[in-house]
C-alpha positions as CSV (number, residue, x, y, z in Angstrom):
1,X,157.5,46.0,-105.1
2,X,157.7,48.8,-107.2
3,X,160.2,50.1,-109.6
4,X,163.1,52.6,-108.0
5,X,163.5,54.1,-111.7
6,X,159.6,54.5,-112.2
7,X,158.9,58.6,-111.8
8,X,155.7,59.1,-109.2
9,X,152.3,60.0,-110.2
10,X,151.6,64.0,-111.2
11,X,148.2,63.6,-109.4
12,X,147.4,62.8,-105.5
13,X,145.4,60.2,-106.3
14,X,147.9,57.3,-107.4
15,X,146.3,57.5,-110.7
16,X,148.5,57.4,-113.6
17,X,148.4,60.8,-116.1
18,X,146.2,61.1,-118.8
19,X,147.4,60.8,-122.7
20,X,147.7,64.1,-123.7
21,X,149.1,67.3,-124.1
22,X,149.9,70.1,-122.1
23,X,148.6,73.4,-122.2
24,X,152.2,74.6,-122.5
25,X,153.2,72.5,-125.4
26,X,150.0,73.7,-127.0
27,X,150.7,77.0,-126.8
28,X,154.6,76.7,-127.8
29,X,153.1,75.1,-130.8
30,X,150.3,77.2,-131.6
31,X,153.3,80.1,-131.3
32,X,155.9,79.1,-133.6
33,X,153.1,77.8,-136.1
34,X,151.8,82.2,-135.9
35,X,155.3,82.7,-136.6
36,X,155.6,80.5,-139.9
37,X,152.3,82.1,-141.3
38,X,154.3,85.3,-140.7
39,X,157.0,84.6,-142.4
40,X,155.2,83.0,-145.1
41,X,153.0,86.1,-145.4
42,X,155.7,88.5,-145.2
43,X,157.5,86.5,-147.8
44,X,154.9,85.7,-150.3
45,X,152.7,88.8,-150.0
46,X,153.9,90.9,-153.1
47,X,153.5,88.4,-155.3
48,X,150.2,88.7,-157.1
49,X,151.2,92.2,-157.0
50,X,153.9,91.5,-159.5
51,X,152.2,88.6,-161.6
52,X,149.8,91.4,-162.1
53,X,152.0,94.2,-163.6
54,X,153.5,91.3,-165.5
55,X,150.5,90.3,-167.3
56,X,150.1,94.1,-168.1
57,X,153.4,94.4,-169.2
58,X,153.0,91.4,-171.7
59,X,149.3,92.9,-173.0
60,X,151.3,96.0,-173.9
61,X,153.7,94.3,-175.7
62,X,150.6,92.4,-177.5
63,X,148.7,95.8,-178.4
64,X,151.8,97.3,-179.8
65,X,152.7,93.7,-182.0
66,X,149.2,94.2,-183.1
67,X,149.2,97.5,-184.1
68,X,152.4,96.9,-186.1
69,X,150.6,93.9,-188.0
70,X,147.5,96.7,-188.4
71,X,149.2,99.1,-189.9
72,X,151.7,97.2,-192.3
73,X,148.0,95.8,-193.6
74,X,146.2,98.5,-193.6
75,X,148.7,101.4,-194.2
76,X,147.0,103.4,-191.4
77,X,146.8,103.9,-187.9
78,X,144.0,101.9,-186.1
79,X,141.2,104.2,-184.4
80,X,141.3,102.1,-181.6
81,X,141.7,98.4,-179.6
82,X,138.2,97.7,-181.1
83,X,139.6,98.2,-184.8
84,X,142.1,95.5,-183.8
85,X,139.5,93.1,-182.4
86,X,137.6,93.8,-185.4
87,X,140.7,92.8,-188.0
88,X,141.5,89.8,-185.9
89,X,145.0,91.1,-185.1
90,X,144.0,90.6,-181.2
91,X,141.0,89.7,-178.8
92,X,140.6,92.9,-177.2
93,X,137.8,91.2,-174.7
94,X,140.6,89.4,-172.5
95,X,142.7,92.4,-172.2
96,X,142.7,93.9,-168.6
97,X,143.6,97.7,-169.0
98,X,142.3,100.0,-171.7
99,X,145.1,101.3,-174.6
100,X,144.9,104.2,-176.3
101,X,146.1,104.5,-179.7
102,X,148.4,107.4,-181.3
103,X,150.9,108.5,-183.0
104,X,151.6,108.5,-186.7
105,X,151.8,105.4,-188.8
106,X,155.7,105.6,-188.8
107,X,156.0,106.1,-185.0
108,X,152.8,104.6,-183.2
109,X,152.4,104.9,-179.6
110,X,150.2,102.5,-177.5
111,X,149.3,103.9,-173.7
112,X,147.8,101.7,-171.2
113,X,145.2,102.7,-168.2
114,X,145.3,100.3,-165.7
């Protein structure tokens, strides 16, 4: 006798359906997992963007602080980023944008090229 709650067969055949998915859950997930990279892109995309200019920002700040310590020891203005390396005030290999140096020794100025 058979069950009056059990649903009938999908296929013609009597057989019982196949473990599985369908191709329309399939898609419904493939779809909202697009959208999730979108909004992950979307919200995440400026970010190395910013850590960048922030790492500029804070060589800047270690050029000029080097500059400072290079003139109060040397009571001059340093020719250039090189004179610092060369005085071990700073390690002018790791810096990513090129600085030039000017000014007077009372009012330096430090400009970056990035």
């Amino acid at each position: 006798m058979t069950d009056p709650f059990e649903l009938p067969s999908r296929r013609p055949s009597g057989r019982p359906p196949e473990a599985g998915f369908t191709l329309t859950e399939l898609l419904v997930v493939i779809g909202i997992l697009g959208l999730l990279v979108t909004i992950g892109v979307v919200a995440f995309g400026g970010i190395r963007e910013k850590a960048t200019s922030e790492v500029d920002k804070a060589e800047l700040v270690d050029v000029r602080v080097a500059t400072d310590a290079y003139i109060a020891v040397e009571q001059a203005l340093p020719a250039d980023v090189t004179a610092l390396q060369s005085g071990d005030y700073i390690d002018a290999a790791s810096l990513s944008c090129s600085y030039v140096i000017g000014g007077t020794v009372n009012a330096p100025t430090v400009t970056a090229t990035c």
